[in-house]
C-alpha positions, -999 to +999 in steps of 0.1 A: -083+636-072-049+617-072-031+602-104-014+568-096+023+571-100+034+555-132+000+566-148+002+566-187-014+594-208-026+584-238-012+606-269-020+606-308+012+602-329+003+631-343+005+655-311+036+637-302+052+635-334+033+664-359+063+662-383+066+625-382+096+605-372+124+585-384+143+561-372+176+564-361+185+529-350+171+498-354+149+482-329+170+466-303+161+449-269+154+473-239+182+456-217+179+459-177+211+477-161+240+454-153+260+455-124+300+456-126+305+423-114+281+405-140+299+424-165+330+409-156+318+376-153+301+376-182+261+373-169+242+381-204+221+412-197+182+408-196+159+423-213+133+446-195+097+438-191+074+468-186+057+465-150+024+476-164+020+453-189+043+421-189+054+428-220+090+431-232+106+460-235+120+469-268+137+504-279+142+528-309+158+562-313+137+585-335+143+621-349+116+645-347+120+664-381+098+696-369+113+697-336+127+733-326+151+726-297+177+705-308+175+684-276+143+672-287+151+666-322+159+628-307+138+606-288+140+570-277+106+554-280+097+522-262+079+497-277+059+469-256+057+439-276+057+401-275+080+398-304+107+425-319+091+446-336+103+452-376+110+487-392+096+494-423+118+495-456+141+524-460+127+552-482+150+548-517+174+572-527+190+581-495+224+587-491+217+572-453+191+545-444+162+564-432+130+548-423+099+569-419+081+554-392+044+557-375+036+542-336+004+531-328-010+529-289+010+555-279+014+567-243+033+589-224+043+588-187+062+621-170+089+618-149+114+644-135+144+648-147+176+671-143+193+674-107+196+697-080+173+732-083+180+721-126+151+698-126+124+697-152+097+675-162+103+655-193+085+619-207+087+590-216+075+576-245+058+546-253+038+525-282+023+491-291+034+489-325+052+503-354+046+506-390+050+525-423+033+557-426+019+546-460+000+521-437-016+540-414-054+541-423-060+578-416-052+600-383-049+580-351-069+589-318-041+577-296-052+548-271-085+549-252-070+531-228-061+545-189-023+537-174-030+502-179-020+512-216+013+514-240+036+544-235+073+552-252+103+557-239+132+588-245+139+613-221+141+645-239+111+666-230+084+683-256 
């Protein structure tokens, strides 16, 4: 049995994120890398679009309150959507603006990572959507869906 390369494994936010997650950054275009040269000349960078999908790419940094390695506490977390996706309101009171946010149709996808005999598996994360956890209308089951579904997008391992 073989697993395509770039396969997608579905994931509950609740495995992937079982303390929650707040957002770090707002959500900002998933820009493709730039060469020197266009940089110089002033070429406007591209956005990504996921090869799976067709879908733009878009991007958000989110801290994992329960996680216990601080290199996992933050994660970037792609999300694949038509239009840029909108954070939920800050929660009130905070001396920072913190948003407590929820994915929905989230994937993962491994990759390797590290160099030389220092490598290590780690993922990336991916999701359909985002929205307040006050919205969520009770636990989610992940995506059904096979590696033709979401995933996220951060390199840190879990």
């Amino acid at each position: 049995m073989a697993i395509a390369r770039n396969f997608r494994f579905p994931v509950a936010f609740e495995d992937a994120f079982p303390g929650g997650a707040l957002a770090l950054s707002e959500v900002e275009a998933a820009n493709e890398r730039q060469s020197p040269q266009d940089r110089s000349r002033g070429v406007p960078p591209r956005q990504r679009v996921d090869l799976v999908t067709g879908l733009p790419v878009w991007k958000v940094t989110v801290s994992d309150p329960s996680s216990l390695r601080p290199a996992e506490a933050a994660v970037a977390v792609e999300i694949l959507a038509a239009e840029k996706p909108e954070l939920p309101e800050p929660v009130a009171g905070m001396a920072m603006p913190v948003r407590e946010v929820r994915f929905t149709g989230m994937a993962v996808e491994p990759k390797l990572g590290g160099q030389d005999q220092f490598r290590f598996i780690t993922y990336t994360y991916r999701a359909e959507g985002i929205e307040s956890p006050s919205k969520a209308s009770g636990p989610s089951s992940g995506s059904s869906r096979s590696s033709k579904g979401a995933g996220s997008a951060g390199s840190e391992s879990r």
